[in-house]
C-alpha positions as CSV (number, residue, x, y, z in Angstrom):
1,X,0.0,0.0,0.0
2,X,1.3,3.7,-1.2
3,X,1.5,5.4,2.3
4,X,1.0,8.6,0.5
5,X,-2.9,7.8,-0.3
6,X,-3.1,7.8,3.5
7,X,-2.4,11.3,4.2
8,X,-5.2,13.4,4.6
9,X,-5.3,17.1,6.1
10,X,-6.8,16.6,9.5
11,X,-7.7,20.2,10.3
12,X,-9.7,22.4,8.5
13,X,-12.4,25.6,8.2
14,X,-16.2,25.5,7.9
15,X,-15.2,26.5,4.1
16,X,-13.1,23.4,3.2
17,X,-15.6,21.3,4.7
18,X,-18.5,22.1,2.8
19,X,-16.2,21.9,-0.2
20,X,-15.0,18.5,0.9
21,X,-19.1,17.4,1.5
22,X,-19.3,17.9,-2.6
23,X,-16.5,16.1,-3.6
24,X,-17.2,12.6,-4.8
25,X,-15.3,10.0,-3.1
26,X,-15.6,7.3,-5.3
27,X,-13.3,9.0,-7.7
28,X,-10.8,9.5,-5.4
29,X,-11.0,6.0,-4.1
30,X,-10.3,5.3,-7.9
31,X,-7.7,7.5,-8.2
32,X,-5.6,6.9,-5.1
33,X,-6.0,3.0,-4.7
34,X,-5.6,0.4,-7.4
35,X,-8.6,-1.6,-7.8
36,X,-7.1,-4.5,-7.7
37,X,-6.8,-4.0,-3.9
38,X,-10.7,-3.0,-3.9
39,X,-10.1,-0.4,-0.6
40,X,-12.1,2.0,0.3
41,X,-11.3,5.2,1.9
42,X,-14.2,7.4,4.3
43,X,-14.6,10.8,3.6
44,X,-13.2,12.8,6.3
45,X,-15.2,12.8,9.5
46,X,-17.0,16.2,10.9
47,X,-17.2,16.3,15.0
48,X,-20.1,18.2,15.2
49,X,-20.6,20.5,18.4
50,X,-23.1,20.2,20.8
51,X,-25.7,22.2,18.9
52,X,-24.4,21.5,15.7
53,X,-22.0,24.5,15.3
54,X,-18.8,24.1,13.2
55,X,-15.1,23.8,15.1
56,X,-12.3,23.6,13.0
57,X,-10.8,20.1,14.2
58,X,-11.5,17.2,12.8
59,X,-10.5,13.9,13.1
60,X,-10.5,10.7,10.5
61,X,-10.1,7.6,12.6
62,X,-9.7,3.8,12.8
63,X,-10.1,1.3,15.0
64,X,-9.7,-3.0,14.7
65,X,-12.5,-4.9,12.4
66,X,-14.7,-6.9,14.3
67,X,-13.2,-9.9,11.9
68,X,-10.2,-10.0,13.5
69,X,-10.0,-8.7,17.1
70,X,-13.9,-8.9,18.0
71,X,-15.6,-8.3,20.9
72,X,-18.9,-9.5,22.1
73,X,-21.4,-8.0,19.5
74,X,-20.3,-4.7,18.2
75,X,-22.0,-3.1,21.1
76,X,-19.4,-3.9,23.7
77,X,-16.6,-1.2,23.1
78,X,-12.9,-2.8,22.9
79,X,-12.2,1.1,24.2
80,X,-10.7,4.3,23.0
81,X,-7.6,4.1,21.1
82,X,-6.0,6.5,23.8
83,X,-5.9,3.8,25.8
84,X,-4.2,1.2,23.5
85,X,-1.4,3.2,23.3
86,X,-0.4,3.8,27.4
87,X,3.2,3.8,27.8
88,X,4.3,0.4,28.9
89,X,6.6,1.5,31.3
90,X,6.2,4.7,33.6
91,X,9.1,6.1,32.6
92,X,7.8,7.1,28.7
93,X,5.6,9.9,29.6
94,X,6.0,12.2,26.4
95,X,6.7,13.0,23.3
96,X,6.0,11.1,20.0
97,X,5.2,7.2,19.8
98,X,5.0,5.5,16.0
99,X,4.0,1.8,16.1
100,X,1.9,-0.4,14.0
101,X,-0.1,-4.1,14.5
102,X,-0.6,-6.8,11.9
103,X,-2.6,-9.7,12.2
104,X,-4.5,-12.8,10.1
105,X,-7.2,-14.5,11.5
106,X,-9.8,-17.1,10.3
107,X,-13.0,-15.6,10.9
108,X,-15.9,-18.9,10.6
109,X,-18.9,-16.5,9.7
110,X,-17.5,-13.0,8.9
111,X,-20.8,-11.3,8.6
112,X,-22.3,-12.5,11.4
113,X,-25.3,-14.3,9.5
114,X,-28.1,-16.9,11.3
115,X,-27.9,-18.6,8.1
116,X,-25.9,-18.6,6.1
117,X,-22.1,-18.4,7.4
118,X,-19.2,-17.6,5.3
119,X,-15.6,-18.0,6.3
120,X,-12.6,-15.9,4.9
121,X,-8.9,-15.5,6.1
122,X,-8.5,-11.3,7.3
123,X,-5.8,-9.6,7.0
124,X,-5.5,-6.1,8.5
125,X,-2.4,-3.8,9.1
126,X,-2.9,-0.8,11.1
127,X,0.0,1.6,11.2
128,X,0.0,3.9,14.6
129,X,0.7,7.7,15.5
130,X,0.6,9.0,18.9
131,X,2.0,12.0,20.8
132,X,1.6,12.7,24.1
133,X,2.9,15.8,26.3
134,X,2.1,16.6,30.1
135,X,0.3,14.3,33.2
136,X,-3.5,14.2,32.9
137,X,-3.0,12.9,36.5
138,X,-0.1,14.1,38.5
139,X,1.1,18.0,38.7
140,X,0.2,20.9,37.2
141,X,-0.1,22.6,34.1
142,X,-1.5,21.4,30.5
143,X,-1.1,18.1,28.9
144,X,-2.5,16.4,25.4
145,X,-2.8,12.8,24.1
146,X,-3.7,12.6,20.7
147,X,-3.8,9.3,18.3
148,X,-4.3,8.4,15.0
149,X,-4.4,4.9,13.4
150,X,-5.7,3.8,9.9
151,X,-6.4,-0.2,9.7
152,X,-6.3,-1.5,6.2
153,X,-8.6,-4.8,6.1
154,X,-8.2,-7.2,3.3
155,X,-10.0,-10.2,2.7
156,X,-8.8,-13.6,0.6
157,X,-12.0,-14.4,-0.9
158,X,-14.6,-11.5,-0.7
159,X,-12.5,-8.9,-1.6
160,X,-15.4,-6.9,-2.2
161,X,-15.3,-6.3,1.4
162,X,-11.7,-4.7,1.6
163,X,-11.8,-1.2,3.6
164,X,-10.0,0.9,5.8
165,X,-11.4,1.1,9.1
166,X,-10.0,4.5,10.8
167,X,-9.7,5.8,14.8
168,X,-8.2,8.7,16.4
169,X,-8.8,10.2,20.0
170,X,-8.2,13.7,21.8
171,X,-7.4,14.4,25.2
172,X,-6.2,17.7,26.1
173,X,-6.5,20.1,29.2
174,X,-5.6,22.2,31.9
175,X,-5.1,21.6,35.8
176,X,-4.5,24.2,38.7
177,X,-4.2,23.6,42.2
178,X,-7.2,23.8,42.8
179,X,-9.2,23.5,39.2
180,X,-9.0,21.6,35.9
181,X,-10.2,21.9,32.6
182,X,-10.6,18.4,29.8
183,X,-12.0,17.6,26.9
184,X,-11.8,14.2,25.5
185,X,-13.4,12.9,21.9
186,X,-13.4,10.3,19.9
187,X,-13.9,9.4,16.0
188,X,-14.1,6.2,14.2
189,X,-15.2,4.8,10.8
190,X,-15.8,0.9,10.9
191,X,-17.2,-1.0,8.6
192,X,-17.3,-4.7,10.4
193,X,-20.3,-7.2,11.4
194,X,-22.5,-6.1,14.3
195,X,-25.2,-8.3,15.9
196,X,-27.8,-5.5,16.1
197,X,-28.0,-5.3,12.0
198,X,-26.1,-8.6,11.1
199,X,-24.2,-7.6,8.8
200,X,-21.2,-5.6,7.9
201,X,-22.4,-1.8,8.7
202,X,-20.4,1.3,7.8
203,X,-20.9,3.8,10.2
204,X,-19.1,6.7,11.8
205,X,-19.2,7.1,15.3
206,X,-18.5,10.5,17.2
207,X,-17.9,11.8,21.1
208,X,-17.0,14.7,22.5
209,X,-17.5,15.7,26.1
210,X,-15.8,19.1,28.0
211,X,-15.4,18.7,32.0
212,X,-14.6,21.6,34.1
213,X,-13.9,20.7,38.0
214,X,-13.4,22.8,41.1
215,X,-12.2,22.0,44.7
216,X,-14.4,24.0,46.4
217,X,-13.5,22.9,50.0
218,X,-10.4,20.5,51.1
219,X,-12.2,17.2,50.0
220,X,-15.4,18.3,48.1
221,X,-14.7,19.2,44.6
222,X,-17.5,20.2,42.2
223,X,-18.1,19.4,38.3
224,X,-19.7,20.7,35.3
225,X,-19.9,18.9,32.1
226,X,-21.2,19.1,28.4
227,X,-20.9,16.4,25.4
228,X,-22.5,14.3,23.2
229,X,-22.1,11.2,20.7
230,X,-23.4,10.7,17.2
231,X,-23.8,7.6,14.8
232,X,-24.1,7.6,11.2
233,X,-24.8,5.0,8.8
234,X,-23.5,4.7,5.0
235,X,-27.0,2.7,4.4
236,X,-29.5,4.5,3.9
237,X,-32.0,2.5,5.2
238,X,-30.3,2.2,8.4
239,X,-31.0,4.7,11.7
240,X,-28.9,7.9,12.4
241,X,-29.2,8.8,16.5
242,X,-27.4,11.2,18.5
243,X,-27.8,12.2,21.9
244,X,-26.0,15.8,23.8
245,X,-26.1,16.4,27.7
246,X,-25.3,18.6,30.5
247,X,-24.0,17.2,34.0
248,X,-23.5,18.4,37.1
249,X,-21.6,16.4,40.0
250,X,-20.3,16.5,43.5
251,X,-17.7,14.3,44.8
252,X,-16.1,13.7,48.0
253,X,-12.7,12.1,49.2
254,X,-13.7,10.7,52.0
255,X,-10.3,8.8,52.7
256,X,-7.1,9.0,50.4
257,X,-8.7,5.8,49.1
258,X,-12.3,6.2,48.8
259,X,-14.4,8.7,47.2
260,X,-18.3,9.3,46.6
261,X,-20.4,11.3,44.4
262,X,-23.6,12.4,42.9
263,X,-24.7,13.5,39.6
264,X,-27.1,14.9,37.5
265,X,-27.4,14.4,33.7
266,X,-30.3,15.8,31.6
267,X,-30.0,15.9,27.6
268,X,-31.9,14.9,24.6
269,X,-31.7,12.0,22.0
270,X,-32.4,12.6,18.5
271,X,-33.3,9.5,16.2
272,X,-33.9,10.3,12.3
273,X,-37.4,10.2,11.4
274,X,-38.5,9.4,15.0
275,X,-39.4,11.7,18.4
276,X,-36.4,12.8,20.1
277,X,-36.7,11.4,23.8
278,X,-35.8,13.7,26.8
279,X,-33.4,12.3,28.8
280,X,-32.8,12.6,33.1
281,X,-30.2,10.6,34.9
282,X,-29.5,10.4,38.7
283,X,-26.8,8.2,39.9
284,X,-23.9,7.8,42.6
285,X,-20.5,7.0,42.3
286,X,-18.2,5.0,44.3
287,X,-14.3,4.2,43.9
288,X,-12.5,2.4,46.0
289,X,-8.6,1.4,46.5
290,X,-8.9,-0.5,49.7
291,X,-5.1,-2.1,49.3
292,X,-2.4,-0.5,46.1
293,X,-3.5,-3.9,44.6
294,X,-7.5,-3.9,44.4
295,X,-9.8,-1.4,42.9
296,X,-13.3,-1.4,42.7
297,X,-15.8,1.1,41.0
298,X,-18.8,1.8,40.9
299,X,-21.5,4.2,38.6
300,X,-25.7,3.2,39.5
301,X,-29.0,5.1,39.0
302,X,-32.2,5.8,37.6
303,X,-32.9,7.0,34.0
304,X,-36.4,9.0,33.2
305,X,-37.2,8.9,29.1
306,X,-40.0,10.8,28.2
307,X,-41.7,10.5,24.5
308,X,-44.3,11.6,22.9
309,X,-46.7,11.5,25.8
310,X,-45.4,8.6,28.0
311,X,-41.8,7.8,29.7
312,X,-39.9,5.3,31.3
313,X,-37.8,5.0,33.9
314,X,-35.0,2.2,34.2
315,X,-31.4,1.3,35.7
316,X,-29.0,2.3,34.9
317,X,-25.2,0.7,36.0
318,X,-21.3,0.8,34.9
319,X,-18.9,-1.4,37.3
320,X,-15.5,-2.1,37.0
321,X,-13.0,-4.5,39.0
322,X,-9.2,-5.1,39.1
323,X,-7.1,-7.3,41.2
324,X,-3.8,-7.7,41.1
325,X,-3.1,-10.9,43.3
326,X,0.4,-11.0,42.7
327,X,3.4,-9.4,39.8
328,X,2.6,-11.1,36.7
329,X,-1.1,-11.6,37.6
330,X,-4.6,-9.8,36.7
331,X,-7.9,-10.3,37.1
332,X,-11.0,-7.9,36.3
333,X,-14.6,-7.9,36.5
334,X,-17.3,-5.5,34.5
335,X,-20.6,-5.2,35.1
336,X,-22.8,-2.6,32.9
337,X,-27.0,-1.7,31.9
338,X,-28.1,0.9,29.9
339,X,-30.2,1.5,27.0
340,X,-29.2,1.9,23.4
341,X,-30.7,2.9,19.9
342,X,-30.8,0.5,17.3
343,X,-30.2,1.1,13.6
344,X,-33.1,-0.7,12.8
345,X,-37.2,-0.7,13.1
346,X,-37.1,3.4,13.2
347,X,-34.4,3.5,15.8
348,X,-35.8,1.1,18.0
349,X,-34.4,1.2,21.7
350,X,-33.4,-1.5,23.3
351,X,-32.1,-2.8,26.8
352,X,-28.2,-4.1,27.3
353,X,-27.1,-6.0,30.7
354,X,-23.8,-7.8,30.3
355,X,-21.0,-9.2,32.5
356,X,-17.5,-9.6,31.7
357,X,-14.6,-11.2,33.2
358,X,-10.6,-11.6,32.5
359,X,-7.4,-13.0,33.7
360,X,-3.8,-12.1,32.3
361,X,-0.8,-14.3,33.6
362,X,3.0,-14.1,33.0
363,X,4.5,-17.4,32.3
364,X,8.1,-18.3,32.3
365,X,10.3,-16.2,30.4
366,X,8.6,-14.1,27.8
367,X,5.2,-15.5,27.6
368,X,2.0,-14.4,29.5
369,X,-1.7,-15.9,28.5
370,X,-5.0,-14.2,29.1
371,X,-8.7,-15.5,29.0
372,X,-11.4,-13.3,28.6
373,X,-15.0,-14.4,28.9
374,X,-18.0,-12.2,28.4
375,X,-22.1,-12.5,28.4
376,X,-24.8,-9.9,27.5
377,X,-28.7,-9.8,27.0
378,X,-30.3,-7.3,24.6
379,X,-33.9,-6.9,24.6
380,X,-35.5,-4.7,22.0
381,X,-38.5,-2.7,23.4
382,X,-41.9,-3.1,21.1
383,X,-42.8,-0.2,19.8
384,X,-46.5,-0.3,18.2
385,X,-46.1,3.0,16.7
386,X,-43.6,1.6,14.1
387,X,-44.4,-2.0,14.2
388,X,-41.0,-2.7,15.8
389,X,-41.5,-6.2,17.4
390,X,-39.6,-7.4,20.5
391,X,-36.2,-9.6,20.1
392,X,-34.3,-10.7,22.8
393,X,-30.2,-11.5,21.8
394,X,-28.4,-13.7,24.2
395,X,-25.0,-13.6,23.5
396,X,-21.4,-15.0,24.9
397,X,-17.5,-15.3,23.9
398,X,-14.8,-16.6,25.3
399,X,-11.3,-15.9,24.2
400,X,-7.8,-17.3,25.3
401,X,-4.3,-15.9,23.9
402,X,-1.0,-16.3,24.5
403,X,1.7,-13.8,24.2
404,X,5.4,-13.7,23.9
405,X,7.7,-10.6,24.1
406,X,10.2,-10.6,21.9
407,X,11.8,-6.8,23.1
408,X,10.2,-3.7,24.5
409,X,9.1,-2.7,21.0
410,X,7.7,-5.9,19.7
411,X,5.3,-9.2,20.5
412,X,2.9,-11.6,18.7
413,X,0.1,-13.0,20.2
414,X,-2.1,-15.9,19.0
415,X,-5.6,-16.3,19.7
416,X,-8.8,-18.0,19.7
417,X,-12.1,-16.3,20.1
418,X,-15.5,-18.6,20.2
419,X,-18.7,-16.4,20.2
420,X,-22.9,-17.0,20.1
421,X,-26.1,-15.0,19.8
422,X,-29.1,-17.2,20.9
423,X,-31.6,-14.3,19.3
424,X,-35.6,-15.0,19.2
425,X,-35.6,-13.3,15.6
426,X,-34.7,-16.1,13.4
427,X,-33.6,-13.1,11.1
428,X,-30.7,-12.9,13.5
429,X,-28.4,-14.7,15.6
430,X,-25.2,-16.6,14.9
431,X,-22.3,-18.8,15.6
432,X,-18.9,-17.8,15.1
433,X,-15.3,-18.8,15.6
434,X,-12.2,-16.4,15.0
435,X,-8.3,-18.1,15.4
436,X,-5.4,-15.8,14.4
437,X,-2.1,-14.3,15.3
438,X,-1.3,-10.3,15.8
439,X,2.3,-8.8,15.8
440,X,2.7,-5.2,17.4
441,X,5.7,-3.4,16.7
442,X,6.8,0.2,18.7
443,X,9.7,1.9,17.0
């Protein structure tokens, strides 16, 4: 692959971006990329504000198919890619980080069908660009974390499918002795297999959230927040959403290892061709560090919707917890329910409540395996307005690896990933297997 058709111009004004909206991608697809290798390249992605105002960032971003390094469903998120690219040791706490992974797999059904599964060998090669400058967590002063990595995935057989997933991520911000200022956001383009649609689903995802903090006494500290999320869908036929919010929070350090809070969240979901849905949270918080080697924490509420002319109100619950028993051993524990939109039915909501569990141990020498183990239930809410009839997904993977570190700037990994969705749709559902190896270089 030319690394030249890769650079794009990640800043720019309100004026090149409606220039850029009437530019037709498929001839410059044609013109940058032989067709032989039948890629595809996303137009550049606009981060909208909260009220849809231009900014003059943007970002074009990439994250791992689901065909090779898959998680539950497409609705479990692997995470940002500012956290895949952490310093491994505490030492590297700046400047500029260059790395890139590479991986084949053998994906069993790489479109996720109840079917009719078809298997392919995946290849995908993801080139990574990262810069980092400042503590987001210690001292004072500004800091910024930015990434960027493209993922080129190629298929053996259906090379119709070939794309280039994209993912970048922004931290940046401010602290004072007794104030900070953050804002995080997110951008990716993926085009893999999710349960909710199954099938593949091009789609751009977008976040952006600003978080202002202030210690008003010696252990109380006050919040405000603003952000929101978007997802848009090449198809036509499937379901844009977006939702934008306001928070307010208190927390208090009760101990140097426990802290408490409270927080308020009101905001507004917007569904294409469907009513928006008025959105109130109330939940605690609860982080704990009883010993350096245990954490636990904890997010839980109540969440009002109001449409039309009724509402809801359900749980809502994000829980994490890490153990680390012994050097060379960990264990964690997640626990999460919310609600989500659907691309289907008119933007159908629908209920998540998962678990999901892991263990990482370092063997003799160079090697170290992991197993992590996941299961979720996703019931879609009848709506008799659209016609949208319940479904119920029941879905579980499990996934061993083992890793070997060659040096500090590269290791391979080989894996096996076994996942299911029991669904009562017979339009849905599936069985799928995924065995490969990934090499990660750091230069």
């Amino acid at each position: 692959m030319n690394e030249g058709s890769l650079n794009y111009v990640i800043t720019y004004s309100l004026e090149l971006r409606n220039f850029l909206s009437s530019v037709s991608w498929e001839a410059i697809n044609t013109a940058l990329l032989p067709p032989a290798m039948n890629l595809k390249l996303s137009r550049p992605l606009w981060i909208p504000t909260l009220m849809e105002t231009p900014v003059l960032v943007a970002f074009i971003v990439a994250a791992h198919g689901q065909e090779v390094n898959a998680v539950v469903d497409g609705r479990v998120e692997v995470g940002p890619v500012l956290e895949a690219i952490e310093p491994r040791d505490e030492e590297r706490r700046g400047g500029l980080e260059l790395g890139v992974v590479v991986a084949a797999a053998y994906n069993t059904n790489i479109y996720l069908s109840s079917t009719d599964a078809t298997a392919d060998m995946i290849y995908r090669v993801g080139p990574l660009i990262a810069y980092t400058q400042g503590d987001s967590k210690a001292g004072e002063g500004g800091y910024i974390r930015v990434a960027y990595q493209p993922t080129g995935v190629l298929y053996a057989d259906q090379q119709s499918n070939n794309r280039i997933d994209q993912s970048a991520g922004l931290e940046a911000g401010w602290k004072g002795k007794i104030s900070k200022l953050s804002y995080k956001g997110a951008a990716r383009n993926l085009g893999d297999a999710t349960a909710d649609t199954g099938t593949q689903t091009e789609r751009t995802e977008l976040e952006n959230e600003v978080r202002a903090a202030w210690l008003a006494r010696e252990k109380v500290s006050l919040e405000i927040a603003a952000g929101g999320w978007q997802t848009r869908y090449d198809n036509p036929s499937l379901v844009n959403s977006g939702r934008y919010y306001g928070e307010v929070a208190v927390r208090y350090a009760y101990s140097p290892k426990t802290e408490v809070g409270v927080f308020y969240q009101a905001g507004r979901l917007k569904i294409d061709g469907a009513d928006s849905q008025t959105i109130q949270q109330v939940a605690g918080s609860f982080d704990w560090q009883p010993r350096e080697k245990i954490s636990f924490k904890i997010d839980a509420g109540a969440e009002v919707r109001k449409s039309g002319g009724g509402s809801t109100t359900n749980p809502v619950v994000n829980a994490r917890f890490d153990w680390t028993p012994r050097e060379g051993t960990r264990v964690f524990m997640t626990a999460y329910q919310r609600q989500d939109v659907s691309a289907l039915n008119e933007g159908q909501i629908y209920e998540v409540k998962g678990v999901t569990a892991g263990i990482s141990q370092r063997l003799g020498g160079n090697w170290a395996a992991s197993l992590d183990a996941g299961y979720e239930e996703a019931s879609y809410i009848p709506d008799s307005s659209t016609g949208a009839l319940s479904r119920e997904d029941k879905i579980w993977f499990v996934r061993p690896a083992l890793n070997y570190q060659f040096s500090d700037q590269f290791d391979a990994s080989v894996f096996y990933e076994a996942s299911e969705d029991d669904s009562t749709d017979s339009d849905f559902g599936y069985d799928a297997a995924v065995t490969g190896v990934e090499l990660n270089f750091k230069f």
